[in-house]
C-alpha positions in Angstrom: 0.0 0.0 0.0 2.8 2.4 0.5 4.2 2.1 -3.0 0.9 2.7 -4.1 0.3 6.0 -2.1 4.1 6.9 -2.9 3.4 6.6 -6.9 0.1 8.5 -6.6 1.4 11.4 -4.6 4.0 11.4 -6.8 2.1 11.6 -9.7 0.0 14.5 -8.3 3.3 16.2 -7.7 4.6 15.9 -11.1 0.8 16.9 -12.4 0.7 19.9 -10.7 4.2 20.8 -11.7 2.9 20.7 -15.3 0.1 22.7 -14.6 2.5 25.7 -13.4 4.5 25.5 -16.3 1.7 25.6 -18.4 0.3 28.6 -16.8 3.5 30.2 -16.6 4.2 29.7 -20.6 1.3 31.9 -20.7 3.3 35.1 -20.0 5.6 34.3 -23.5 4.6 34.8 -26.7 4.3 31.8 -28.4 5.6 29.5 -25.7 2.3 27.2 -26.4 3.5 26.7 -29.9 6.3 25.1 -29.2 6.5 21.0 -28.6 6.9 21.4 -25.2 3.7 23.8 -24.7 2.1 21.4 -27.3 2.3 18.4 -24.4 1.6 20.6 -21.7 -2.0 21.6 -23.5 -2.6 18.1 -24.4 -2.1 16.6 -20.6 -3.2 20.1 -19.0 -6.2 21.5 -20.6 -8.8 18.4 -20.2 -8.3 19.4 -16.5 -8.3 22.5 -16.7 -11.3 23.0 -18.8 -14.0 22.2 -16.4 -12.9 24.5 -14.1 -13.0 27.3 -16.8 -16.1 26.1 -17.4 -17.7 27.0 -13.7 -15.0 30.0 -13.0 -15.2 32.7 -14.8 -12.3 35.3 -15.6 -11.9 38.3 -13.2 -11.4 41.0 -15.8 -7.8 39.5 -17.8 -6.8 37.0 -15.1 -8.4 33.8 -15.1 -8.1 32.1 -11.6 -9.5 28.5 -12.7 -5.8 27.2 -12.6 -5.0 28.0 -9.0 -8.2 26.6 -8.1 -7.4 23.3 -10.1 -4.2 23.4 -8.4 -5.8 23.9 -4.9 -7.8 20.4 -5.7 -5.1 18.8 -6.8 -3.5 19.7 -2.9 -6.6 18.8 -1.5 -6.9 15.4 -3.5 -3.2 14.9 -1.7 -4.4 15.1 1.2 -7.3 13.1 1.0 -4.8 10.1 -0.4 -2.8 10.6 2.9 -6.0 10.8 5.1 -7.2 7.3 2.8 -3.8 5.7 3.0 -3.1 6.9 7.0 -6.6 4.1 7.8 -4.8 1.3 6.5 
């Protein structure tokens, strides 16, 4: 069970590391374009896009990304809470 918790944590880690390099290749032109921003929409935006879907943008800054990382955290958690039983 702990090399099963260990992999998943791990793979929200790594998840939520993509997800801030996504949003940070926002801030360069044509960062998206590029093969690396090409993955990072492919594994990034199905998870993002229902939380664009309920959040709307405040003005120019869309906050659905922090929130999906805040999930993610919380998702953590509630392996360690599920994991900690056993």
């Amino acid at each position: 069970m702990d090399l099963l918790q260990g992999i998943l944590q791990t793979a929200i880690q790594f998840y939520s590391y993509a997800l801030i390099a996504y949003i940070l290749m926002s801030w360069f032109p044509n960062a998206r374009e590029s093969r690396i921003g090409q993955f990072l929409t492919k594994i990034c935006e199905p998870y993002l896009e229902p939380f664009r879907k309920i959040i709307p943008p405040l003005g120019m800054i869309d906050i659905s990304p922090i929130v999906a990382i805040f999930v993610l955290n919380f998702a953590s958690i509630g392996l360690n809470t599920l994991f900690g039983m056993f």
